[in-house]
C-alpha positions as CSV (number, residue, x, y, z in Angstrom):
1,X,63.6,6.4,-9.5
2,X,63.6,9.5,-10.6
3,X,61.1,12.9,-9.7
4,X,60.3,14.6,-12.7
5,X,58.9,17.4,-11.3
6,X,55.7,19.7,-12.7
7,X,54.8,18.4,-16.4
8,X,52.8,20.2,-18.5
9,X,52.9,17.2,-21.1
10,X,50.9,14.7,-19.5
11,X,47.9,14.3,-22.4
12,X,51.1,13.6,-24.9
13,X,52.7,10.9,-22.6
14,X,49.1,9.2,-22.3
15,X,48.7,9.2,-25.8
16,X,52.2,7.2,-26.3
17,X,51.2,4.4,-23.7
18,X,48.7,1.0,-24.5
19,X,48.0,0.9,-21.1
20,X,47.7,3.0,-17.8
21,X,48.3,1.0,-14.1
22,X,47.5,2.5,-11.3
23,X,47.6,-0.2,-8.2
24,X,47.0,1.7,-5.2
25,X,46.4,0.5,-2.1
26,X,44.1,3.3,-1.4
27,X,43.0,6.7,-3.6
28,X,40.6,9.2,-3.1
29,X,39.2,10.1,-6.7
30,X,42.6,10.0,-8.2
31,X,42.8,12.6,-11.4
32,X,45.6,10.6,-12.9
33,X,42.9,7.6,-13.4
34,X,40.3,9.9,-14.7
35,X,43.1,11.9,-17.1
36,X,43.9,8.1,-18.9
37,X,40.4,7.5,-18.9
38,X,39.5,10.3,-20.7
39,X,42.7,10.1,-22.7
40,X,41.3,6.7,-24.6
41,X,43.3,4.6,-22.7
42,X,42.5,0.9,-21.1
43,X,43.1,0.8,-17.3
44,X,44.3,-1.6,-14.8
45,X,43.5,-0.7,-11.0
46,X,43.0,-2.2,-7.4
47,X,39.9,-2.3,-6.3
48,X,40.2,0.2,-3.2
49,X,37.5,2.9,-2.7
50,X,37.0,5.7,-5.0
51,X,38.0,4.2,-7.7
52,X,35.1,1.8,-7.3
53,X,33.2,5.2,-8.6
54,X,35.2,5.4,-11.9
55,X,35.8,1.7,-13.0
56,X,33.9,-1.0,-13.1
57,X,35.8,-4.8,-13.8
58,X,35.6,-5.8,-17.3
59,X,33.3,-3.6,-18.8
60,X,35.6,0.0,-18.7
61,X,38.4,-1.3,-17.3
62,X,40.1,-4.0,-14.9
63,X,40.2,-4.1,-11.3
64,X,42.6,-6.5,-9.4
65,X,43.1,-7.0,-5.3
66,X,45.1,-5.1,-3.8
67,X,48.6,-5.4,-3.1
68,X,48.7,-8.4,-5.5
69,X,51.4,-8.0,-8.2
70,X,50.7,-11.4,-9.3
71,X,47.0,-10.7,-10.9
72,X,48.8,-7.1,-11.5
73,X,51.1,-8.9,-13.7
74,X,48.3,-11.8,-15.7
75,X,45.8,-8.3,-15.7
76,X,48.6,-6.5,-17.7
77,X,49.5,-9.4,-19.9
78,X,45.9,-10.2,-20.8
79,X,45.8,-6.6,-22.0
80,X,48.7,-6.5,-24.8
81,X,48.0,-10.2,-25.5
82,X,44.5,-9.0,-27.0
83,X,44.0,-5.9,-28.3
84,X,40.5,-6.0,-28.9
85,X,40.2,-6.2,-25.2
86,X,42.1,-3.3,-25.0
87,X,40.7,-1.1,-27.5
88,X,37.2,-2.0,-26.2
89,X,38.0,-1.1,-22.4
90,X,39.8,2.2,-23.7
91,X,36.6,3.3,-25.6
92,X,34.1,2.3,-22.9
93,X,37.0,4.3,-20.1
94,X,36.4,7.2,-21.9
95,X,32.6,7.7,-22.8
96,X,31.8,6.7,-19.4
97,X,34.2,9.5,-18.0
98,X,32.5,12.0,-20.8
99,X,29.5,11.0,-19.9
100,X,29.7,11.3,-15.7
101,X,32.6,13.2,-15.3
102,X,32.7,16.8,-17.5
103,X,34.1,19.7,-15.6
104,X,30.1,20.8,-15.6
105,X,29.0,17.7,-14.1
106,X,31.9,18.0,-11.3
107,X,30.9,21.6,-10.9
108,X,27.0,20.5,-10.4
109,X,28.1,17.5,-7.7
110,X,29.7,19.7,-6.3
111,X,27.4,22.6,-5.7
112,X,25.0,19.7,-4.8
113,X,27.4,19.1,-1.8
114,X,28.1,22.6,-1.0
115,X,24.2,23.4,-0.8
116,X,23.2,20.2,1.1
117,X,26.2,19.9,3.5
118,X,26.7,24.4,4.0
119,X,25.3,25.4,7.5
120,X,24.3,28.4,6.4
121,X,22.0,29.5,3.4
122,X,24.4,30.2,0.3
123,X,21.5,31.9,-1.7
Protein backbone atom coordinates (compact mmCIF):
# COMPACT_ATOMS: atom_id res chain seq x y z
CA UNK A 1 0.00 0.00 0.00
CA UNK A 2 1.09 2.95 -0.77
CA UNK A 3 0.07 6.88 0.74
CA UNK A 4 -0.15 9.12 -2.00
CA UNK A 5 -0.33 12.06 -0.10
CA UNK A 6 -2.47 15.51 -0.94
CA UNK A 7 -4.02 15.19 -4.69
CA UNK A 8 -5.27 17.84 -6.44
CA UNK A 9 -6.41 15.37 -9.34
CA UNK A 10 -9.10 13.65 -7.81
CA UNK A 11 -12.25 14.75 -10.42
CA UNK A 12 -9.60 13.28 -13.27
CA UNK A 13 -9.03 9.90 -11.41
CA UNK A 14 -13.03 9.64 -10.98
CA UNK A 15 -13.50 10.22 -14.45
CA UNK A 16 -11.06 7.10 -15.51
CA UNK A 17 -12.95 4.58 -13.05
CA UNK A 18 -16.58 2.44 -13.98
CA UNK A 19 -17.09 2.21 -10.54
CA UNK A 20 -16.48 3.77 -7.04
CA UNK A 21 -16.43 1.24 -3.66
CA UNK A 22 -16.51 2.55 -0.68
CA UNK A 23 -17.26 -0.36 2.06
CA UNK A 24 -16.96 1.12 5.31
CA UNK A 25 -17.86 -0.12 8.32
CA UNK A 26 -18.86 3.20 9.56
CA UNK A 27 -18.71 7.05 7.87
CA UNK A 28 -20.00 10.09 8.82
CA UNK A 29 -21.15 11.93 5.44
CA UNK A 30 -18.11 10.78 3.65
CA UNK A 31 -17.00 13.57 0.80
CA UNK A 32 -15.26 10.91 -1.18
CA UNK A 33 -18.97 9.19 -1.74
CA UNK A 34 -20.49 12.44 -2.60
CA UNK A 35 -17.26 13.59 -4.93
CA UNK A 36 -18.07 10.01 -7.29
CA UNK A 37 -21.56 10.74 -7.02
CA UNK A 38 -21.46 13.90 -8.41
CA UNK A 39 -18.66 12.81 -10.69
CA UNK A 40 -21.31 10.49 -12.76
CA UNK A 41 -20.08 7.58 -11.36
CA UNK A 42 -22.22 4.27 -10.07
CA UNK A 43 -21.49 3.39 -6.39
CA UNK A 44 -21.14 0.34 -4.26
CA UNK A 45 -21.35 0.95 -0.30
CA UNK A 46 -22.23 -0.62 3.11
CA UNK A 47 -25.12 0.24 4.49
CA UNK A 48 -23.73 2.04 7.82
CA UNK A 49 -25.19 5.46 8.84
CA UNK A 50 -24.71 8.46 6.93
CA UNK A 51 -24.48 7.08 4.00
CA UNK A 52 -28.01 5.88 4.36
CA UNK A 53 -28.56 9.94 3.66
CA UNK A 54 -26.76 9.81 0.17
CA UNK A 55 -27.65 6.32 -1.29
CA UNK A 56 -30.48 4.50 -1.51
CA UNK A 57 -30.17 0.43 -2.85
CA UNK A 58 -30.93 0.06 -6.39
CA UNK A 59 -32.26 3.13 -7.41
CA UNK A 60 -28.77 5.55 -7.18
CA UNK A 61 -26.67 3.17 -6.17
CA UNK A 62 -25.91 -0.22 -4.26
CA UNK A 63 -25.69 -0.90 -0.67
CA UNK A 64 -24.35 -4.23 0.76
CA UNK A 65 -23.84 -5.36 4.63
CA UNK A 66 -21.27 -4.62 6.15
CA UNK A 67 -18.01 -6.28 6.49
CA UNK A 68 -19.20 -8.68 3.76
CA UNK A 69 -16.69 -8.96 0.91
CA UNK A 70 -18.65 -11.71 -0.52
CA UNK A 71 -21.88 -9.46 -1.64
CA UNK A 72 -18.96 -6.77 -2.03
CA UNK A 73 -17.57 -8.97 -4.60
CA UNK A 74 -21.34 -10.38 -6.59
CA UNK A 75 -22.38 -6.20 -6.01
CA UNK A 76 -19.13 -5.30 -8.06
CA UNK A 77 -19.50 -7.96 -10.66
CA UNK A 78 -23.22 -7.32 -11.32
CA UNK A 79 -22.02 -3.78 -12.06
CA UNK A 80 -19.37 -4.36 -15.08
CA UNK A 81 -21.49 -7.45 -16.10
CA UNK A 82 -24.38 -4.83 -17.15
CA UNK A 83 -23.64 -1.59 -18.08
CA UNK A 84 -27.03 -0.30 -18.37
CA UNK A 85 -27.19 -0.96 -14.69
CA UNK A 86 -24.31 1.05 -14.38
CA UNK A 87 -24.92 3.94 -16.44
CA UNK A 88 -28.42 4.13 -14.95
CA UNK A 89 -27.17 4.24 -11.16
CA UNK A 90 -24.30 6.79 -12.26
CA UNK A 91 -26.98 9.19 -13.66
CA UNK A 92 -29.56 8.82 -10.91
CA UNK A 93 -25.94 9.25 -8.20
CA UNK A 94 -25.51 12.35 -9.58
CA UNK A 95 -28.92 14.30 -10.09
CA UNK A 96 -29.84 13.24 -6.72
CA UNK A 97 -26.51 14.74 -5.34
CA UNK A 98 -27.23 18.01 -7.61
CA UNK A 99 -30.33 18.06 -6.58
CA UNK A 100 -29.80 17.77 -2.38
CA UNK A 101 -26.49 18.41 -2.10
CA UNK A 102 -25.07 21.94 -3.84
CA UNK A 103 -22.62 23.84 -1.84
CA UNK A 104 -25.89 26.32 -1.33
CA UNK A 105 -28.00 23.70 -0.07
CA UNK A 106 -25.15 22.52 2.44
CA UNK A 107 -24.62 26.17 3.30
CA UNK A 108 -28.62 26.51 4.05
CA UNK A 109 -28.63 22.99 6.30
CA UNK A 110 -26.27 24.18 7.85
CA UNK A 111 -27.24 27.64 8.90
CA UNK A 112 -30.56 25.71 9.75
CA UNK A 113 -28.42 23.96 12.40
CA UNK A 114 -26.43 26.75 13.52
CA UNK A 115 -29.72 28.92 14.21
CA UNK A 116 -31.70 26.01 15.81
CA UNK A 117 -28.95 24.41 17.84
CA UNK A 118 -26.76 28.22 18.75
CA UNK A 119 -27.54 29.20 22.48
CA UNK A 120 -27.39 32.48 21.85
CA UNK A 121 -29.22 34.72 19.21
CA UNK A 122 -26.93 34.97 15.99
CA UNK A 123 -28.99 37.85 14.40
Amino acid sequence: MRLLGVRRDIPQLLQLAQVFVLPSLWEGMPVSLIEAMSAGLPVITTQVEGIDELVQDGVNGVTIPPANPEELAIALQNLLDHPEIRHRLAAEARRSIQQNFTVGQMCQKYEKLFLEHWPGDLN
